[in-house]
N, C-alpha and C positions, 0 to 999 in steps of 0.2 A: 688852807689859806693859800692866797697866790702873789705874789709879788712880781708886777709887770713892769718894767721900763720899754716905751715902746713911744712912739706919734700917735695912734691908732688905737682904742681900746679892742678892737677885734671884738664886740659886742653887737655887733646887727643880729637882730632876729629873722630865726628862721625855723618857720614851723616844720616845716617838711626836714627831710632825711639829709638834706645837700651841709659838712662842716665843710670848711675853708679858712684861711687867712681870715676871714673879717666874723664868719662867725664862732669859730670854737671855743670862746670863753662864753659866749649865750649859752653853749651848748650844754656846758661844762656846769655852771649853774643853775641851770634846769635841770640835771639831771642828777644834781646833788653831789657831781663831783669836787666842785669846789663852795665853800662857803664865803659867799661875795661880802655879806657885812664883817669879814676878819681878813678881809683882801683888799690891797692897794695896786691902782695903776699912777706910774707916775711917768709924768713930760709929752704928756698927750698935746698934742697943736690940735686935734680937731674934735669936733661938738658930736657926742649921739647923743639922744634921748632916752636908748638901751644902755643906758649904763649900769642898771639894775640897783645894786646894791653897795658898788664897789667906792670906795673913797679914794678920789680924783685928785691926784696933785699933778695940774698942767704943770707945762709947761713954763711958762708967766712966774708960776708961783715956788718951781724949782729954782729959776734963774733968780729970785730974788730972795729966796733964801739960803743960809749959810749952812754946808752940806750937814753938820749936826743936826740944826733943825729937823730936816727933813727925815735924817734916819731917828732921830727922836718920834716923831710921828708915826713913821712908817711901824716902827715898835710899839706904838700905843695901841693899832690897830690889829697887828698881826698877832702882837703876844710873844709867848716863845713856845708855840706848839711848832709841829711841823710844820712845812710851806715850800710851797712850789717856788723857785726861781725863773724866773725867766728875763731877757735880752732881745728885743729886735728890732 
């Protein structure tokens, strides 16, 4: 599982070998390193269409909810297995 707070899902696809800033979580899920439907990105400002599988809590919808909420959620989805943290 992965827990992202970031602007940016870092999900572009990319078939070829190039990871980067924008696509290592594509990568990460294709390649069965992370499992995206037990993975959240949260406070994203911008739109991909690769978002794969991940559950999306913009930006919008952090700000208008009250921080419980959100790590209520974040807990629905993640579970309490292990998980990646991440910050950027």
């Amino acid at each position: 599982s992965l827990v992202h707070f970031d602007a940016h899902s870092d999900t572009w696809a990319d078939e070829r070998s190039r990871v980067d800033h924008g696509t290592m979580f594509w990568h990460a899920v294709k390649e069965g390193v992370v499992d995206d439907s037990r993975s959240v990105q949260i406070g994203l400002r911008t739109t991909n269409d690769e978002t794969l599988g991940f559950t999306v809590l913009d930006a919008r919808a952090v700000h208008e909810q009250r921080p419980q909420v959100i790590a209520e959620r974040i807990m629905e989805v993640v579970g309490e297995k292990g998980v990646y943290l991440t910050f950027d």
